[in-house]
C-alpha positions as a LaTeX table, in Angstrom:
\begin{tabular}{lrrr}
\hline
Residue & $x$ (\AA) & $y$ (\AA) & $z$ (\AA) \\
\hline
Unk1 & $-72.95$ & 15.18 & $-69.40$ \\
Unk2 & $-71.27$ & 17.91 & $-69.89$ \\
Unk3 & $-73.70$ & 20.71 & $-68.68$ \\
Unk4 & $-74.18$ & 19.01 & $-65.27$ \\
Unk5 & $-70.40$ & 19.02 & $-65.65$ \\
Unk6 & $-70.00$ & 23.22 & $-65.67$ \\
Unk7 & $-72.63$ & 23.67 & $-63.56$ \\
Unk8 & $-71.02$ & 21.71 & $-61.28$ \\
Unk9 & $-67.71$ & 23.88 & $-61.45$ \\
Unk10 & $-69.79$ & 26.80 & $-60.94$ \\
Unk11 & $-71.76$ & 25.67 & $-57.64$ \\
Unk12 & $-68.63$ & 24.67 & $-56.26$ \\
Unk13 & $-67.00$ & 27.78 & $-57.10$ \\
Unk14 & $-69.49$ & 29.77 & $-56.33$ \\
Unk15 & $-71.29$ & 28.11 & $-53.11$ \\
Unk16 & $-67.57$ & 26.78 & $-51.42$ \\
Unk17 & $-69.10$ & 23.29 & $-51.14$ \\
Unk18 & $-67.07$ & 20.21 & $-51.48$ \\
Unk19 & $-67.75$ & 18.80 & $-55.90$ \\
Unk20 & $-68.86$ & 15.06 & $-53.69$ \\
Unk21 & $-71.86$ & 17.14 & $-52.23$ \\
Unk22 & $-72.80$ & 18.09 & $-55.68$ \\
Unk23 & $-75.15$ & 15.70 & $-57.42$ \\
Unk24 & $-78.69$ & 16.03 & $-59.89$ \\
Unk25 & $-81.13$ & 16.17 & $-56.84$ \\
Unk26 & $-79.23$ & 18.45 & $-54.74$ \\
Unk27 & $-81.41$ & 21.11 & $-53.58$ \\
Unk28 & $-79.51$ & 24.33 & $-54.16$ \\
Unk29 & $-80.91$ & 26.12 & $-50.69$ \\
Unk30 & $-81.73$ & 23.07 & $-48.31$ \\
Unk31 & $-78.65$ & 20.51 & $-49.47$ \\
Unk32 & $-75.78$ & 23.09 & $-50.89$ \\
Unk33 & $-76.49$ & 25.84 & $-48.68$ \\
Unk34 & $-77.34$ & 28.80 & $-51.19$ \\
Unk35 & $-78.79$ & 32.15 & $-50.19$ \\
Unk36 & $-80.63$ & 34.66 & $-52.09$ \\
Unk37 & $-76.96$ & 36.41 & $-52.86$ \\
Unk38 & $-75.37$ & 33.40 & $-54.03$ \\
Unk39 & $-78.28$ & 32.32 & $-56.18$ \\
Unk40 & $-78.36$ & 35.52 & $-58.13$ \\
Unk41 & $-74.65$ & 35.08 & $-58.09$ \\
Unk42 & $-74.79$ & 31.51 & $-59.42$ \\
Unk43 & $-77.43$ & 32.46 & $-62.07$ \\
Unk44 & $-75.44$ & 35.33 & $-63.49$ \\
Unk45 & $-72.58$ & 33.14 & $-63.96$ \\
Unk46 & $-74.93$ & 30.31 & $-65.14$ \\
Unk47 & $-76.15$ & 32.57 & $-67.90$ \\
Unk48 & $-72.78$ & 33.86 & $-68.68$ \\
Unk49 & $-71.45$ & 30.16 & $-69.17$ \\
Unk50 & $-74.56$ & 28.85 & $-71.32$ \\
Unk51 & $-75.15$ & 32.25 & $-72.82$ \\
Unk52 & $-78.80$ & 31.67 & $-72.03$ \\
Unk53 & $-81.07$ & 34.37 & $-70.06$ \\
Unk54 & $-83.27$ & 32.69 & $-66.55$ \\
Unk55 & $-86.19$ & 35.15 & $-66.04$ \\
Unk56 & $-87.10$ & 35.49 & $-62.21$ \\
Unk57 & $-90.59$ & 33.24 & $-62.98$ \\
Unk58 & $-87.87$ & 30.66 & $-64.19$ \\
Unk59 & $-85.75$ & 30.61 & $-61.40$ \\
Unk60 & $-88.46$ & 30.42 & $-58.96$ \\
Unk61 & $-88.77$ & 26.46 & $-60.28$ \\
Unk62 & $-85.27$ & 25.86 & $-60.37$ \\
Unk63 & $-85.19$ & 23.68 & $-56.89$ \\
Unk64 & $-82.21$ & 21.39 & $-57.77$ \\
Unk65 & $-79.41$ & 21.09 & $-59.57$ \\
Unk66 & $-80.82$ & 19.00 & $-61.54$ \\
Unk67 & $-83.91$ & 21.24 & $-62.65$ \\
Unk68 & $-81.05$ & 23.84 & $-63.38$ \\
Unk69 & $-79.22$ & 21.41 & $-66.07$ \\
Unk70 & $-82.97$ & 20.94 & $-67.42$ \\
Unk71 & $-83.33$ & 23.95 & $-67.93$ \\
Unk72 & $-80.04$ & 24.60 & $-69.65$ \\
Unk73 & $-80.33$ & 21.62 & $-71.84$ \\
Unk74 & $-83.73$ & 23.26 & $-73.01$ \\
Unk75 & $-82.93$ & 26.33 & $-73.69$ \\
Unk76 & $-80.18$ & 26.28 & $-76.20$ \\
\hline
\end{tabular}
């Protein structure tokens, strides 16, 4: 699984959260801690990894880690 894989690296680059908290139904806000800074941060480097583009209606459904790789997966 190798997008859940760099997404991983990213959210625990980007959020400072130990890679064992990290997991599909992680809830980015509630479980990993992200605010509205580190979430634009996290999608800009999402977007830059995948080379894919998450409008703002997007990432408005994007509750999980999980939904993220989803949404990856999809889009390429």
């Amino acid at each position: 699984m190798p997008v859940f894989n760099k997404i991983k690296e990213l959210i625990v680059n980007e959020l400072s959260v130990d890679e064992s908290k990290v997991a599909l139904e992680s809830r980015l806000v509630e479980d990993l801690g992200a605010d509205s800074i580190d979430a634009v941060e996290l999608v800009m480097n999402v977007e830059e990894a995948f080379n894919v583009e998450i409008s703002d209606e997007a990432l408005q459904n994007l509750k999980t880690v999980g939904d993220l790789v989803s949404f990856i997966e999809t889009s390429r």
